[in-house]
N, CA, C and O atoms as a GROMACS GRO file, in nm:
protein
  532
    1UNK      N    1   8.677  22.658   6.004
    1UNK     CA    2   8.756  22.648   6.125
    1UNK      C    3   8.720  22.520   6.199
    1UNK      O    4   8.603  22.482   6.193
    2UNK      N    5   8.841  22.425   6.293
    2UNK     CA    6   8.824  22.376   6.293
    2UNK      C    7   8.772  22.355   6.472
    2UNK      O    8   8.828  22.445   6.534
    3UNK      N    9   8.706  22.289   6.547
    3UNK     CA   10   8.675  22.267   6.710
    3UNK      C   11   8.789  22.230   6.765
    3UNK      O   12   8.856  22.140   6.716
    4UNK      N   13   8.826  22.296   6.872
    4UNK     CA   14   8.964  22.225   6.933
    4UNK      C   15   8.915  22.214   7.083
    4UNK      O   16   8.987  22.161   7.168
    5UNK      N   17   8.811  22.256   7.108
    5UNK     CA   18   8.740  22.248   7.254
    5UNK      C   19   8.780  22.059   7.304
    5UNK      O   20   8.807  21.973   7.221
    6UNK      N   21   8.775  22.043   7.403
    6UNK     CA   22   8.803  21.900   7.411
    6UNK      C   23   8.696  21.827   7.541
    6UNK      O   24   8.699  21.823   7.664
    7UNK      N   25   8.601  21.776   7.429
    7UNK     CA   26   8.527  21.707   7.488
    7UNK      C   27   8.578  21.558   7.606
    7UNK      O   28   8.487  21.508   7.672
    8UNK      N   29   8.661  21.525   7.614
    8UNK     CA   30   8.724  21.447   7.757
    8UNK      C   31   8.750  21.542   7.865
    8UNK      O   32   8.744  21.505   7.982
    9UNK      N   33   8.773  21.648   7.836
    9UNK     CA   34   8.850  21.730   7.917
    9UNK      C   35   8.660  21.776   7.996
    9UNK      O   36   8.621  21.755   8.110
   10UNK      N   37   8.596  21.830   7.896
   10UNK     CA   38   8.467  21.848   7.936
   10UNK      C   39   8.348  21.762   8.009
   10UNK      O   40   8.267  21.793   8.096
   11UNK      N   41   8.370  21.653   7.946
   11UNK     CA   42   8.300  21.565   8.051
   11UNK      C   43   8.395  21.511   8.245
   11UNK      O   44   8.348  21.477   8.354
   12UNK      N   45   8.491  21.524   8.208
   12UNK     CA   46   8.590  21.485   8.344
   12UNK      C   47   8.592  21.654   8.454
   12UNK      O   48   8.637  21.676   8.566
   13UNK      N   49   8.536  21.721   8.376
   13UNK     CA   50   8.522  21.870   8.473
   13UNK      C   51   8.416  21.870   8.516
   13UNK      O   52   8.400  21.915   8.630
   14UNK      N   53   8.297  21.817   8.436
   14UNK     CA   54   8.155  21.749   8.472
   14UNK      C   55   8.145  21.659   8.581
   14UNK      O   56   8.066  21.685   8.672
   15UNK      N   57   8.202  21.576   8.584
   15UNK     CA   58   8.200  21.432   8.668
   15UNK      C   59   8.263  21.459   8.817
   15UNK      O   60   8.234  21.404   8.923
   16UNK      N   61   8.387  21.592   8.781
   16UNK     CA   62   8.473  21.594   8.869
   16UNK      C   63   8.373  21.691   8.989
   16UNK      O   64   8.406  21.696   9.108
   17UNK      N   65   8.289  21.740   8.952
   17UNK     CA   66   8.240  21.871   8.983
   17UNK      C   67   8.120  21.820   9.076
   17UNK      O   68   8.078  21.890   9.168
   18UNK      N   69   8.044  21.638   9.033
   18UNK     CA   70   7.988  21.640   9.103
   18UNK      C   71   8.036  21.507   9.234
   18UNK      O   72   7.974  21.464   9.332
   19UNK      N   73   8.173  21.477   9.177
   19UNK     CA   74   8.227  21.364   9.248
   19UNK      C   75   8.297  21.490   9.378
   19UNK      O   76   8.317  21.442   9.490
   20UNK      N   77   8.326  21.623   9.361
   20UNK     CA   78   8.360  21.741   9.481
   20UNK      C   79   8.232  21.680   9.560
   20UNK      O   80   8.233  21.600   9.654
   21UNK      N   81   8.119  21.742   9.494
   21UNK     CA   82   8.018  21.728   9.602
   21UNK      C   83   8.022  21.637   9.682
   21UNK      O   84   8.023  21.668   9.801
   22UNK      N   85   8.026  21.496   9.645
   22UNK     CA   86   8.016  21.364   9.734
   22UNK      C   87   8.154  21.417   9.840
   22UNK      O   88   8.145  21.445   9.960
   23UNK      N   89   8.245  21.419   9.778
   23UNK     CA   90   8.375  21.440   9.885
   23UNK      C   91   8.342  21.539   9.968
   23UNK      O   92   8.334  21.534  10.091
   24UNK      N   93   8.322  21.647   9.884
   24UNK     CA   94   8.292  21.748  10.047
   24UNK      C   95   8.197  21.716  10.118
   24UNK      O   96   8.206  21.782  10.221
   25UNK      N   97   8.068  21.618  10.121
   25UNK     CA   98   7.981  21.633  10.198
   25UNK      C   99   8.049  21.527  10.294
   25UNK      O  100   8.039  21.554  10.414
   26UNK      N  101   8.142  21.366  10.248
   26UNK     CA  102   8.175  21.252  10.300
   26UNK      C  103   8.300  21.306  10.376
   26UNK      O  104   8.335  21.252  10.481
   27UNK      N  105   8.366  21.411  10.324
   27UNK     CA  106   8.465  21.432  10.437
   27UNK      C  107   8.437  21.517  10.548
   27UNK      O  108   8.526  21.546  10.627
   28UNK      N  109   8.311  21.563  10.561
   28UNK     CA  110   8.291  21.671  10.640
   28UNK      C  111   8.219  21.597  10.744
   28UNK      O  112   8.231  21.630  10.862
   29UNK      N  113   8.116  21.460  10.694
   29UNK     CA  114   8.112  21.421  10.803
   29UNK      C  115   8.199  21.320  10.871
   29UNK      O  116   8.181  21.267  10.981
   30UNK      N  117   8.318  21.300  10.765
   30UNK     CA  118   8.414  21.203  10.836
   30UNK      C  119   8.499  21.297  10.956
   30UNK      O  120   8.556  21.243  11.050
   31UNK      N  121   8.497  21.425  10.937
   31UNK     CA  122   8.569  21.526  11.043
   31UNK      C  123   8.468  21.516  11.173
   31UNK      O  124   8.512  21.472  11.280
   32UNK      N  125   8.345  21.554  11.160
   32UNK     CA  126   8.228  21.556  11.230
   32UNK      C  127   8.232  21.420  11.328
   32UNK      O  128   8.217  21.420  11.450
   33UNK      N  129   8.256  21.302  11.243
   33UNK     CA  130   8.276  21.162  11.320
   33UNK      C  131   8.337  21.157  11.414
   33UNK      O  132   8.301  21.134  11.529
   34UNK      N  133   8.484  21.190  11.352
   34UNK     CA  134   8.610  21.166  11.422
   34UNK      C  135   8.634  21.298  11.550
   34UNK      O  136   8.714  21.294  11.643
   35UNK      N  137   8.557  21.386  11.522
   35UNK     CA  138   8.572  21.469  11.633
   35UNK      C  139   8.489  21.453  11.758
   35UNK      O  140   8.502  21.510  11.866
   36UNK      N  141   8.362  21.322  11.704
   36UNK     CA  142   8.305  21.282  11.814
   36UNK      C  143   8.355  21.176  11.877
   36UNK      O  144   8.349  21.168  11.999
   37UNK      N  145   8.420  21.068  11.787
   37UNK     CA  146   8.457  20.929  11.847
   37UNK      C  147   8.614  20.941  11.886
   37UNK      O  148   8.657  20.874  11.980
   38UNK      N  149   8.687  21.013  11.825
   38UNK     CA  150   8.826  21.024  11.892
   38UNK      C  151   8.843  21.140  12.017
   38UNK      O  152   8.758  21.219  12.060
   39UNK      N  153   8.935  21.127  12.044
   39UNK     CA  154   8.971  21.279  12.125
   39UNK      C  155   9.038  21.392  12.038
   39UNK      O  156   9.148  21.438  12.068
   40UNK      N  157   8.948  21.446  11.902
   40UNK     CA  158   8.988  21.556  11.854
   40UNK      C  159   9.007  21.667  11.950
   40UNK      O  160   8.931  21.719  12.031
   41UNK      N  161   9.202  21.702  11.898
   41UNK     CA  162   9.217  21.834  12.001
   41UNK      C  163   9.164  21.964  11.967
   41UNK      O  164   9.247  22.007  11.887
   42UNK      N  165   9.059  22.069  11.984
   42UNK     CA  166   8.989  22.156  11.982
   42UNK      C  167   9.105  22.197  11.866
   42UNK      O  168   9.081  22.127  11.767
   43UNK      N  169   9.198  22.267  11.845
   43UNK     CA  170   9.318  22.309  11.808
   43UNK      C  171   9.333  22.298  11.689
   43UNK      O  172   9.348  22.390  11.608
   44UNK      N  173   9.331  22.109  11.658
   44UNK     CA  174   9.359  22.062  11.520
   44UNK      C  175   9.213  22.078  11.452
   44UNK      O  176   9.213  22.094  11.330
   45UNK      N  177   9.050  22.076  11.539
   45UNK     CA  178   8.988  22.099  11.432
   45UNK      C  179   8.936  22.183  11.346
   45UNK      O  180   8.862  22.158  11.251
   46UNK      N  181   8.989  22.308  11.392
   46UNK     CA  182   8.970  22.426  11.259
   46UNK      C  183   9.038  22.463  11.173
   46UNK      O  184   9.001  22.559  11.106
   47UNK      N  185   9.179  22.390  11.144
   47UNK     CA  186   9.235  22.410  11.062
   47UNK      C  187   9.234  22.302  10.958
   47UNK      O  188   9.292  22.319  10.851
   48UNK      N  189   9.140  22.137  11.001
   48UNK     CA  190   9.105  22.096  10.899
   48UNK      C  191   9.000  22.082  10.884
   48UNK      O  192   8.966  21.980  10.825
   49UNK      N  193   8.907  22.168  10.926
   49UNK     CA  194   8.773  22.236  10.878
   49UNK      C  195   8.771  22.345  10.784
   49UNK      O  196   8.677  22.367  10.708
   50UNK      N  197   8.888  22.419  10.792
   50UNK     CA  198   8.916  22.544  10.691
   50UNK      C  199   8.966  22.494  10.613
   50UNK      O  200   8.889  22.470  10.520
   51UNK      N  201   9.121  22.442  10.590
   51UNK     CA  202   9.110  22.353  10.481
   51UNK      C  203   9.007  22.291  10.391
   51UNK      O  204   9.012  22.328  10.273
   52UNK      N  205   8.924  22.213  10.420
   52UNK     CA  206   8.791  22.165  10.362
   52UNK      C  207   8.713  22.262  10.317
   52UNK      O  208   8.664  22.233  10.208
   53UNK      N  209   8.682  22.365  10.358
   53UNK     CA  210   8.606  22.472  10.320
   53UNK      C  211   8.634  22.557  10.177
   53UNK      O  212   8.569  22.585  10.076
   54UNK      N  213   8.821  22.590  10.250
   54UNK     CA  214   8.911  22.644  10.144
   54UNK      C  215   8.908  22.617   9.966
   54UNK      O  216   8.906  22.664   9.852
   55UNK      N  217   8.911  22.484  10.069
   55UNK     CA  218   8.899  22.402   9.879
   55UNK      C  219   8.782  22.377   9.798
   55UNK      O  220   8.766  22.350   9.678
   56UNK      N  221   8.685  22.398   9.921
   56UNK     CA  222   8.551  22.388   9.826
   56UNK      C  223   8.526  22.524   9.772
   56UNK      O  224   8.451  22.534   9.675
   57UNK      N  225   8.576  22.619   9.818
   57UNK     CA  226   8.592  22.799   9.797
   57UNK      C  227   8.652  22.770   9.639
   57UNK      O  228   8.591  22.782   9.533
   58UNK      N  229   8.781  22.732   9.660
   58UNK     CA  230   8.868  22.699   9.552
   58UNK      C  231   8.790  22.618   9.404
   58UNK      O  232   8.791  22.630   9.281
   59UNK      N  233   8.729  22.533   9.508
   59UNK     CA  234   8.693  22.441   9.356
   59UNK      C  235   8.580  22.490   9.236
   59UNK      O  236   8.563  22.463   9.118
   60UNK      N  237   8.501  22.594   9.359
   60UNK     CA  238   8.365  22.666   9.250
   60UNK      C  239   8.464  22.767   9.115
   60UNK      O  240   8.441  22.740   8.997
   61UNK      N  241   8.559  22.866   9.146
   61UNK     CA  242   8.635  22.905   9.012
   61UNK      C  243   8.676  22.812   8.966
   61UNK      O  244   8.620  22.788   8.858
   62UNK      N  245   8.762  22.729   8.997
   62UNK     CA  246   8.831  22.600   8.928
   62UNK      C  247   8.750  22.573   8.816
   62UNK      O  248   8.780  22.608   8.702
   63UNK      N  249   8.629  22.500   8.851
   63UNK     CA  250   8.578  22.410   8.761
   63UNK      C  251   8.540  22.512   8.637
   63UNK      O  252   8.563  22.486   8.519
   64UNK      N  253   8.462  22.666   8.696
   64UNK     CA  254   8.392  22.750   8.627
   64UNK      C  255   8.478  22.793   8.508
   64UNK      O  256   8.428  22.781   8.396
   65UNK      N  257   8.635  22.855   8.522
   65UNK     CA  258   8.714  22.896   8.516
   65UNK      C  259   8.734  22.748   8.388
   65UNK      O  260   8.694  22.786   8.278
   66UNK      N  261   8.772  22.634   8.384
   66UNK     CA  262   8.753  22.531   8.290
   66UNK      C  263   8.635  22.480   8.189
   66UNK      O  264   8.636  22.436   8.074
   67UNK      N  265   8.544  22.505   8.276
   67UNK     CA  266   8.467  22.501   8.182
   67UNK      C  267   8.413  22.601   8.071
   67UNK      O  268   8.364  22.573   7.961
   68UNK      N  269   8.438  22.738   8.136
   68UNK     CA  270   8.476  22.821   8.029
   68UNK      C  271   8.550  22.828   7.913
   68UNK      O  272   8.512  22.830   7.796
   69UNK      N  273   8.670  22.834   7.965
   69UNK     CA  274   8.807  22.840   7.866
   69UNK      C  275   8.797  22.720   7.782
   69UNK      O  276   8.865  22.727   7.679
   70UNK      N  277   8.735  22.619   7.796
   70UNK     CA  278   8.711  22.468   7.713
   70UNK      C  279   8.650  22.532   7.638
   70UNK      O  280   8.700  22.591   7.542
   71UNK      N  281   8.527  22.530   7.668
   71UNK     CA  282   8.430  22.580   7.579
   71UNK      C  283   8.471  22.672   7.450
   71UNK      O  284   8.472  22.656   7.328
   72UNK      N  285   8.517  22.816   7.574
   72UNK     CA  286   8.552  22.888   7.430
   72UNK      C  287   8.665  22.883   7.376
   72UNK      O  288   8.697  22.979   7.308
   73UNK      N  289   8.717  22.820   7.385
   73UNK     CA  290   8.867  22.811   7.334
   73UNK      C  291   8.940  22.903   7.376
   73UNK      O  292   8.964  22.993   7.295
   74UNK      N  293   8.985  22.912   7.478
   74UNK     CA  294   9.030  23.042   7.540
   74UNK      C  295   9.183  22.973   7.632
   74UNK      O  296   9.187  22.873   7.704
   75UNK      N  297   9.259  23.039   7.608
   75UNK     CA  298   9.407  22.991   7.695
   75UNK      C  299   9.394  23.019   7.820
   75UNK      O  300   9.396  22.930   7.905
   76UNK      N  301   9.377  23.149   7.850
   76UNK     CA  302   9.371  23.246   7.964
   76UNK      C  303   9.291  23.187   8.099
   76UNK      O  304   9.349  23.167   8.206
   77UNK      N  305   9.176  23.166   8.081
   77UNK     CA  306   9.039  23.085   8.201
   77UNK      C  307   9.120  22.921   8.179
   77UNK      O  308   9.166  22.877   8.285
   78UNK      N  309   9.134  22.860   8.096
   78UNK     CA  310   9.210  22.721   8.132
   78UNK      C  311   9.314  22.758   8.210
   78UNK      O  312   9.296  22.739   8.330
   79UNK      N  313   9.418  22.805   8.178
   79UNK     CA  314   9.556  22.863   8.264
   79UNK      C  315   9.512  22.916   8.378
   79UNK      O  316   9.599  22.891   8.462
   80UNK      N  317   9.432  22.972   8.424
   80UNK     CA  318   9.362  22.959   8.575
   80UNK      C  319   9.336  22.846   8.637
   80UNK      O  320   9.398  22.802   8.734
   81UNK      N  321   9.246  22.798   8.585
   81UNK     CA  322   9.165  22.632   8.615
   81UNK      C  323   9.294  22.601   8.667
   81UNK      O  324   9.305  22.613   8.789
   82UNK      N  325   9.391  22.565   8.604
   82UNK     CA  326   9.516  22.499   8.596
   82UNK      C  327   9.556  22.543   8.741
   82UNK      O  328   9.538  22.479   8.845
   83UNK      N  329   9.613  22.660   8.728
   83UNK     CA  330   9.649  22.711   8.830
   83UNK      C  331   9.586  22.673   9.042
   83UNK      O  332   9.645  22.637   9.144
   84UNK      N  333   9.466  22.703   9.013
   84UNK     CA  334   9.367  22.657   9.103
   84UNK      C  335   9.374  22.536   9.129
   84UNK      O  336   9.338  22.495   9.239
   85UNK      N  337   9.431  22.434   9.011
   85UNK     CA  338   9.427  22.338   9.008
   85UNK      C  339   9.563  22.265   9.144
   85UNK      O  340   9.593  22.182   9.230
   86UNK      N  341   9.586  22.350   9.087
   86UNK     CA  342   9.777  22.320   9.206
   86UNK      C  343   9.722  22.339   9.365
   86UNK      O  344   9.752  22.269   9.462
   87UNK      N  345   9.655  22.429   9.361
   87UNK     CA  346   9.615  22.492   9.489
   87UNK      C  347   9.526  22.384   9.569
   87UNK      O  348   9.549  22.335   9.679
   88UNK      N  349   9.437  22.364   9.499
   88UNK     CA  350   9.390  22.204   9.548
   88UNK      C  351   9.426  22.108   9.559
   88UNK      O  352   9.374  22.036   9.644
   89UNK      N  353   9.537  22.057   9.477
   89UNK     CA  354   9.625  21.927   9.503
   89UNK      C  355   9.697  21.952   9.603
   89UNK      O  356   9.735  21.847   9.654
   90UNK      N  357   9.743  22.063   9.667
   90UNK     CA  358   9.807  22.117   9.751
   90UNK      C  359   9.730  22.086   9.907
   90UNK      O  360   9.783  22.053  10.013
   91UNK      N  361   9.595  22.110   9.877
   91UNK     CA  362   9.511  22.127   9.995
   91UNK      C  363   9.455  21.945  10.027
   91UNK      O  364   9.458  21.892  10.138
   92UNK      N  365   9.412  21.884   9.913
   92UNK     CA  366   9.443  21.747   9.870
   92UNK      C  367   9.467  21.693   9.940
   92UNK      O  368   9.393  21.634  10.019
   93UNK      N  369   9.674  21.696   9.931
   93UNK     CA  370   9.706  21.624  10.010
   93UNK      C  371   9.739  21.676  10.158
   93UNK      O  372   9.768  21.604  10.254
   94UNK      N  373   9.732  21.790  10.157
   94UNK     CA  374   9.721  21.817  10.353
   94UNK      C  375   9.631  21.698  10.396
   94UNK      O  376   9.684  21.599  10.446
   95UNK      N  377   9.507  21.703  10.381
   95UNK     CA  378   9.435  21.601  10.382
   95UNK      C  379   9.424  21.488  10.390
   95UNK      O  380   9.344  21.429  10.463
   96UNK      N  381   9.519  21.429  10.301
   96UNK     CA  382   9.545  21.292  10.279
   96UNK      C  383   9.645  21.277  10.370
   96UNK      O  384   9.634  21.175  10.438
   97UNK      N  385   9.752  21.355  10.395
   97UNK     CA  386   9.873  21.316  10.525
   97UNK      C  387   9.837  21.391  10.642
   97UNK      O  388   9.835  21.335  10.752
   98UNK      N  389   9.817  21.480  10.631
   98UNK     CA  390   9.857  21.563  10.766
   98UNK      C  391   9.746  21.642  10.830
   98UNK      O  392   9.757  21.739  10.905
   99UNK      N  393   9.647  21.588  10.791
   99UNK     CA  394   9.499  21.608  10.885
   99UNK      C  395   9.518  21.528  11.018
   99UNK      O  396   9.581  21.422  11.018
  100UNK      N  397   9.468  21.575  11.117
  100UNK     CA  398   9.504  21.536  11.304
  100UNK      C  399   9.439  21.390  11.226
  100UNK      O  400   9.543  21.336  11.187
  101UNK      N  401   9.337  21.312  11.190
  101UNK     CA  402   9.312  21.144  11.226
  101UNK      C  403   9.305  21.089  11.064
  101UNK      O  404   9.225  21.168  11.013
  102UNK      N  405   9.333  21.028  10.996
  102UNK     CA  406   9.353  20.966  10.858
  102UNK      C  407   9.257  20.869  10.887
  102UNK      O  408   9.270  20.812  10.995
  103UNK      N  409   9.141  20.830  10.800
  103UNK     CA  410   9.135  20.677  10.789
  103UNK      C  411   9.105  20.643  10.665
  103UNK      O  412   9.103  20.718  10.568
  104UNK      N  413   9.077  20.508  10.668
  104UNK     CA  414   9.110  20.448  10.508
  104UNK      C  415   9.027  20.480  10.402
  104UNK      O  416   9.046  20.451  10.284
  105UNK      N  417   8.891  20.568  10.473
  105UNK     CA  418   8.799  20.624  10.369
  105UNK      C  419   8.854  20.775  10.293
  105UNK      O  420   8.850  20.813  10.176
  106UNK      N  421   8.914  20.849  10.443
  106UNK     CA  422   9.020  20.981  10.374
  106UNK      C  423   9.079  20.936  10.237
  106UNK      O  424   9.051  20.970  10.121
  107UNK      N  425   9.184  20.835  10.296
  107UNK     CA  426   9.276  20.789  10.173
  107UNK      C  427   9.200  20.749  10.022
  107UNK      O  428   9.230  20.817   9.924
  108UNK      N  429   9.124  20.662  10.010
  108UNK     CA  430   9.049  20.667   9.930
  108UNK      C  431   8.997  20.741   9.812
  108UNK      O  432   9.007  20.742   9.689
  109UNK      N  433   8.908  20.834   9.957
  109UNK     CA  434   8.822  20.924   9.845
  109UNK      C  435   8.933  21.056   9.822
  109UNK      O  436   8.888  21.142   9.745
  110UNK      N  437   9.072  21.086   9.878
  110UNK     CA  438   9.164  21.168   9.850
  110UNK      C  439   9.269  21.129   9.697
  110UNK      O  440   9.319  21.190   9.602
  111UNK      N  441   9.260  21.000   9.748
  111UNK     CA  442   9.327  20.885   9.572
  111UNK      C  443   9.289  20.935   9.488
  111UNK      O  444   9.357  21.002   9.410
  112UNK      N  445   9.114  20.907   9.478
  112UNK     CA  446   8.998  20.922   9.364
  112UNK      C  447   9.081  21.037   9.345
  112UNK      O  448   9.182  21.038   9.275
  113UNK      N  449   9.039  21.129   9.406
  113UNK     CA  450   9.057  21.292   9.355
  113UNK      C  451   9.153  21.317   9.306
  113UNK      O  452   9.155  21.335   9.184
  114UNK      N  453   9.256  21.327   9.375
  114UNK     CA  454   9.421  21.350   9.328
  114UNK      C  455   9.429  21.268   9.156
  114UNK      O  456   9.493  21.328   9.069
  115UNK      N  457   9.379  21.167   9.128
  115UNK     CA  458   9.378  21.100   9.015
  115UNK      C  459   9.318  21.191   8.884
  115UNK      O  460   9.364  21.214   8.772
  116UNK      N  461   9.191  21.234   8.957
  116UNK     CA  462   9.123  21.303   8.879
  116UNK      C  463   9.147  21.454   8.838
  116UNK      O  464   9.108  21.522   8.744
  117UNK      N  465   9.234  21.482   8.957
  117UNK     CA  466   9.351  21.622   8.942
  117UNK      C  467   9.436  21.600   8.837
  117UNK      O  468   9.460  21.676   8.743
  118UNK      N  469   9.478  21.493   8.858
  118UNK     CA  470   9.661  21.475   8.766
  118UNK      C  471   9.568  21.444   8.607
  118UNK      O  472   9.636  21.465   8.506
  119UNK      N  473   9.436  21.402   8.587
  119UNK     CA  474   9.383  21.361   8.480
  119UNK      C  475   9.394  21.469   8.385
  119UNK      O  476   9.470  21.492   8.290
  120UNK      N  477   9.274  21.545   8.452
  120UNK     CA  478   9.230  21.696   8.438
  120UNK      C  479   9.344  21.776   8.409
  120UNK      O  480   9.352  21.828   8.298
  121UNK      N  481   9.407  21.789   8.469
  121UNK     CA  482   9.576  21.857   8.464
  121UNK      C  483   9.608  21.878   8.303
  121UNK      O  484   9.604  21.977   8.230
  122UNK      N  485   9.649  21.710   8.280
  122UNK     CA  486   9.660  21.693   8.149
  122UNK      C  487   9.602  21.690   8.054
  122UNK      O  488   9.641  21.716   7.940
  123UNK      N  489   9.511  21.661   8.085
  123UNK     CA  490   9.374  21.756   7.943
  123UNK      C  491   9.404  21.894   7.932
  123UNK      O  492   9.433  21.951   7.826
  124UNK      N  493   9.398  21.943   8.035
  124UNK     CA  494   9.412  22.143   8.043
  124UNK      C  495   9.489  22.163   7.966
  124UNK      O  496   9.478  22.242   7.872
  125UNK      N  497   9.614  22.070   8.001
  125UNK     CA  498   9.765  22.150   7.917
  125UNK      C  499   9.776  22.104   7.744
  125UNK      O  500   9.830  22.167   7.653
  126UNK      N  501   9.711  21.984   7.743
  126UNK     CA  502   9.710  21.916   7.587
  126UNK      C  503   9.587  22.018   7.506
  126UNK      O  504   9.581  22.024   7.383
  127UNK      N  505   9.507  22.083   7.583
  127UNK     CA  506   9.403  22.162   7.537
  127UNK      C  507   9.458  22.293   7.515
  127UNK      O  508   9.428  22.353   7.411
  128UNK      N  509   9.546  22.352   7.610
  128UNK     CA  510   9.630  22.476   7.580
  128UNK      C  511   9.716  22.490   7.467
  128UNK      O  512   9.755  22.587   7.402
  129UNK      N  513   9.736  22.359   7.462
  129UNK     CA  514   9.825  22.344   7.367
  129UNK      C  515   9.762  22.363   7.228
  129UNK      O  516   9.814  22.427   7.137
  130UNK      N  517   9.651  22.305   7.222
  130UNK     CA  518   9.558  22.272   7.098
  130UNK      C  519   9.555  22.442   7.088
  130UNK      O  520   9.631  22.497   7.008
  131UNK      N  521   9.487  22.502   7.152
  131UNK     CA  522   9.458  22.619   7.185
  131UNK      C  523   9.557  22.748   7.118
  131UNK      O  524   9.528  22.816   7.019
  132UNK      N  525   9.671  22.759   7.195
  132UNK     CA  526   9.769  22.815   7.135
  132UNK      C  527   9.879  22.814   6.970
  132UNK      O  528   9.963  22.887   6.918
  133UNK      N  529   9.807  22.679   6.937
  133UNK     CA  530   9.938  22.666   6.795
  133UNK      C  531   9.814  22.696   6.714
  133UNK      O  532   9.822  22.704   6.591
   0.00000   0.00000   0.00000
């Protein structure tokens, strides 16, 4: 039999998993910043504090959930990943547009990611694919 596990797909769930960390810690204190140096309205900042949270909630199955189903060759835990996967690009870009203050480091380190979403994405599904025929 032959391996259909996909080692790109495995190292970019690796990388991605610890490039979350940097983001969640750099956007949390970019919220933290901006709620000291701007006039954050009390209002807007818990809903992009939960957001941020949300997705880091989100991202611990995500990655787990992929790196599983890679591993074992499994459709089912990738087709989650996947799934989860939407849910974060979703939360992503709240982030990237429609968080109360944007600045050019948001955009940035929201690029990186989203890139590394749409990457990942397509490994999952070329791996499902491998997977299923």
């Amino acid at each position: 039999s032959s391996q259909l596990s996909s080692l790109p797909l495995q190292i970019l769930l690796y990388v991605n998993g610890i490039y979350y960390t940097f983001y969640f810690l750099a956007t949390l204190a970019m919220i933290i910043y901006k709620s000291q140096v701007f006039s954050y309205p009390d209002d807007f900042l818990a809903p992009d504090l939960a957001v941020l949270f949300l997705m880091a909630i989100l991202e611990v199955p995500r990655l787990y959930l992929g790196f599983k189903g890679n591993l074992t060759e499994a459709e089912g835990p990738l087709g989650l990943s996947l799934g989860l996967t939407v849910g974060s690009v979703v939360l992503c870009v709240y982030l990237l547009l429609w968080q109360t203050y944007v600045l050019w480091a948001d955009v940035l380190l929201n690029a990186v990611l989203l890139a590394a979403y749409g990457l990942e994405s397509g490994l999952k599904v070329t791996a499902i694919a491998a997977f299923v025929s």
